[in-house]
MITOR-607120 format. One record per residue (C-alpha): x, y, z. Coordinates in steps of 0.1 Angstrom, whole numbers, plus 5000, padded with zeros to 4 digits. Layout:
% MITOR-607120
XYZ/...
***
This chain:
% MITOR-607120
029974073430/031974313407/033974573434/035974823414/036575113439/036775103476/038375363506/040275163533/042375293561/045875153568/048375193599/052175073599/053174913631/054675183655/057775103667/058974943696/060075143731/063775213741/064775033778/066375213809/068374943814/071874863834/074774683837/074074423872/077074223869/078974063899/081774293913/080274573887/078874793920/078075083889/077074943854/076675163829/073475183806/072474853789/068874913775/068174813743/066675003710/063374893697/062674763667/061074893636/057374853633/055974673598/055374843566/052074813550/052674673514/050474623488/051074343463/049774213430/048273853424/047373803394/044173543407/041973843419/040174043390/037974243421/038074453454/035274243466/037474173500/037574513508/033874563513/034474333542/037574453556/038474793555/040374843583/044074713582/047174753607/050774633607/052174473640/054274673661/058374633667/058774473701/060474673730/064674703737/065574473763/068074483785/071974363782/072074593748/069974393736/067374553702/064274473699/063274263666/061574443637/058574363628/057074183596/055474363573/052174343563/051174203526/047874323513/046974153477/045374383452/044274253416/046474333390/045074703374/044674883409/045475283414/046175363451/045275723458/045575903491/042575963505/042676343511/044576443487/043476233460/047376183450/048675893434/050875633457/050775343435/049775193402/049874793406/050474633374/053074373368/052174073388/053974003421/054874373422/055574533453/054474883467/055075023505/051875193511/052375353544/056075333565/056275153595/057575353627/061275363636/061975173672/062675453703/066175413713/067375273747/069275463774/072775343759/072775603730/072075883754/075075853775/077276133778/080576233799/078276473814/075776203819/076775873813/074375673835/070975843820/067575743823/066375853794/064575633766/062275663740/058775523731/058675423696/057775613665/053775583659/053875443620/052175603593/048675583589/046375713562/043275663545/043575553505/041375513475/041675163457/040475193418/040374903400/041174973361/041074613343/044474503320/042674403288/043874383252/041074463236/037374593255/034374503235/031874873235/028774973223/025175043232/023374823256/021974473240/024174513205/025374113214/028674183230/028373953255/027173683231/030473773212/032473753241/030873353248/031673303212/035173343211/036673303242/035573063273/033873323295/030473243306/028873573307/025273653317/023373693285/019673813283/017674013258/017074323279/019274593281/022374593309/022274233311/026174313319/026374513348/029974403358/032974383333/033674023321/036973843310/038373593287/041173483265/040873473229/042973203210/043873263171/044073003146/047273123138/048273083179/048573423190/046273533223/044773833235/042973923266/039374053252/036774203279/032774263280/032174563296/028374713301/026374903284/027175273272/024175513272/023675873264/025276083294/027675803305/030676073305/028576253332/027975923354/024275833336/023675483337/027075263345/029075563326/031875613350/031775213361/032375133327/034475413313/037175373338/037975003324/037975123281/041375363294/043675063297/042574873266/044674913235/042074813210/038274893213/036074713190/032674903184/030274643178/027174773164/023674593158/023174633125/020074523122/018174793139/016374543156/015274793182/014675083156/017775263163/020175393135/023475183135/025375513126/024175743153/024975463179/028275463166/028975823171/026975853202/029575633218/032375793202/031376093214/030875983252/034175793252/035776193236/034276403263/034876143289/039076133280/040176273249/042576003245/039875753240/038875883205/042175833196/042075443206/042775233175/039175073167/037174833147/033674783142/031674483146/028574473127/026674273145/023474103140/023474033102/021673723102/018673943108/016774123080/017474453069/020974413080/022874403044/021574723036/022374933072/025974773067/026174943033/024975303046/027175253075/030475163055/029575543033/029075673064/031575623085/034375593055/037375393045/039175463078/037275313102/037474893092/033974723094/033874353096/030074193094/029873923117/026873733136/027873613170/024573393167/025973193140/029373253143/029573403106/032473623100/034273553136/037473423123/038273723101/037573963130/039773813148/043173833129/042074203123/041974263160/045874043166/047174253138/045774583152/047074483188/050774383169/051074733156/050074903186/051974703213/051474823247/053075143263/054375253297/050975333317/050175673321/047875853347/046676243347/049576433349/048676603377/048576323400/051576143390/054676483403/055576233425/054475963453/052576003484/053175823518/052076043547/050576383547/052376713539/054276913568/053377243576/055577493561/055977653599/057377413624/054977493645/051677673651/050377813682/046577963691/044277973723/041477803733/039977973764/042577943785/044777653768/047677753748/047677483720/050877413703/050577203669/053477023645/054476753631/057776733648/056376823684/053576573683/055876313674/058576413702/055376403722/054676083715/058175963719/059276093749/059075873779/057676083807/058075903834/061975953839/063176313850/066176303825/063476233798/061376563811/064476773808/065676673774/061976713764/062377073777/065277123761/063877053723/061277263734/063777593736/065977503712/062877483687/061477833700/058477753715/059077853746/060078223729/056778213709/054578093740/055778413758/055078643733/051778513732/051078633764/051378323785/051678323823/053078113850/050677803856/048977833821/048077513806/049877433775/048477103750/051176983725/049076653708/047276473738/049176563761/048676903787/051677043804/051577363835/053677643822/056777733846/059777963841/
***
């Protein structure tokens, strides 16, 4: 099965804790600290292998975490980072974030690398908070929870050249006839429901990368039919060639095929239309076919080039394709480009709040909400008084305590910062 766009969720390894740790030497009655940091938890990487051509794998798996740093031990001794972990993606894949839709990542060039979501920095051990106030503290931190998001994989195929045009005009009988792809062929319409690929050898030993791709019908900019399926895969092609069946073998008029699809390929991207193109009039081993191909050529002018071939037969092959390695020599291929919209800059977690912090009530709760707090939260370890004061401290240095009276909190009110609930007290 053909996958081409999937939503999976991904978490970095959090890091590993921070020890309360000391010195117990022999004739050392009063070590000083000696916990360790933790280490960093893995990254979640993406990475291109050029032997998938499908998200199929995803449909199975959509879930995917990076191990965690392990914990500071004692005797100063940090915690070992963690490995990163290496997700393979087929070569053409746009990573979006989920909400926002942003771009993170456009996997191209094989083997190349893209961090996806940051693992978590380890919590540091009670040797970096000594002090000559304090220098035996017993104060450490949990790790940093790593980043985890929700993103969009969209699969947009690297071909040369994509082979388009109305459903059952022979392209994948074109596609068997030059290249060594085996694609489905039937004489119904969308016997191609998933894009197909081969490799096209010229005589004169140049090569190209030629795909099948299904079916247009009227409406395909909108979705109708495989329209968005398909239309995704014609953006990254540098050559499109039109074949047409110029036989009219199912009563349709060659030319107003030919601009149908134009026009569905226009109104889908703009940039589309402007896709150097060639036209394949197909079919002319079948009667009436001669004399289409002249109303077509008046039609359609001198600008478009029209080579008659039969796939059937394999008439007219040959000289089709040196036209299509000469187009693809003058038009060589150029920096990939997405909407400009999405591609300001990259994404790897969500946006901060412009405020620091937000407070508002919930019966009688006092809920307190921020990036920062959440993760001090999270990293604070509160089983160890000297952590609970420090924690208090960031609290007033950052205002909330200011900002909690002035919302009218009292003595003994209940106060949730993330998951965790704390009793108000001057």
């Amino acid at each position: 099965m053909f996958v081409d766009h999937v939503k999976v969720k991904v978490r970095a390894g959090d890091g590993g804790n921070g020890m309360v740790a000391f010195r117990r030497e022999a004739f050392v009655p009063n070590g000083g600290p000696a916990g360790g940091d933790g280490g960093r938890g893995g990254d979640i990487l993406f990475e291109v292998d050029e032997g998938l051509s499908t998200l199929m794998s995803f449909r199975y798996q959509k879930h995917f975490k990076a191990p965690r740093g392990e914990n500071g031990r004692s005797k100063g001794q940090h915690g070992k980072g963690a490995e990163p972990l290496v997700i393979q993606v087929p070569p053409g894949t746009i990573v979006r974030h989920g909400e926002s839709k942003e771009l993170i990542a456009d996997m191209t060039r094989p083997g190349q690398q893209e961090r996806i979501a940051k693992g978590g920095r380890g919590g540091r051990g009670n040797i970096r908070f000594a002090t000559p106030k304090n220098p035996a503290p017993y104060v450490a931190e949990n790790g940093e929870p790593g980043e985890e998001l929700w993103v969009e994989l969209e699969l947009k195929l690297l071909a040369d050249v994509g082979l388009v045009g109305y459903p059952s005009v022979g392209k994948s009988t074109l596609l068997a006839s030059v290249t060594a792809a085996r694609p489905k062929i039937g004489a119904y319409h969308f016997t191609t429901i998933d894009p197909n690929l081969g490799v096209v050898g010229v005589e004169d030993g140049r090569s190209f990368v030629m795909a099948d791709l299904p079916g247009l019908i009227e409406g395909a900019h909108q979705g109708h039919g495989l329209g968005h399926q398909f239309l995704r895969h014609v953006e990254r092609t540098r050559v499109l060639v039109h074949v047409v069946d110029m036989s009219g073998s199912e009563g349709r008029d060659p030319y107003a095929d030919w601009e149908q699809i134009n026009e569905e390929m226009r109104r889908y991207k703009e940039s589309l239309a402007q896709r150097p193109q060639i036209v394949a009039a197909n079919k002319m081993d079948l009667p009436d076919a001669q004399s289409n191909l002249e109303v077509f050529k008046k039609l359609v002018g001198p600008e478009i080039p029209v080579y008659p071939i039969s796939s059937a037969t394999r008439k007219g092959l040959r000289e089709l394709l040196f036209a299509v390695a000469d187009l693809l020599d003058a038009n060589p291929p150029e920096p990939i480009q997405d909407d400009p919209e999405t591609t300001q800059r990259k994404v790897y977690r969500s946006q901060a709040p412009a405020a620091p912090f937000v407070i508002h009530r919930e019966n009688d709760v006092f809920i307190v909400e921020g990036e920062r707090l959440e993760k001090l939260v999270q990293m604070t370890n509160f089983q160890f008084d000297d952590a609970i004061e420090r924690f208090s401290y960031t609290l007033k240095q950052m205002g909330v305590e200011e900002a909690l009276r002035k919302k009218g909190i009292q003595e003994g009110d209940t106060v949730r910062i993330g998951k965790m609930e704390f009793d108000f007290t001057e």
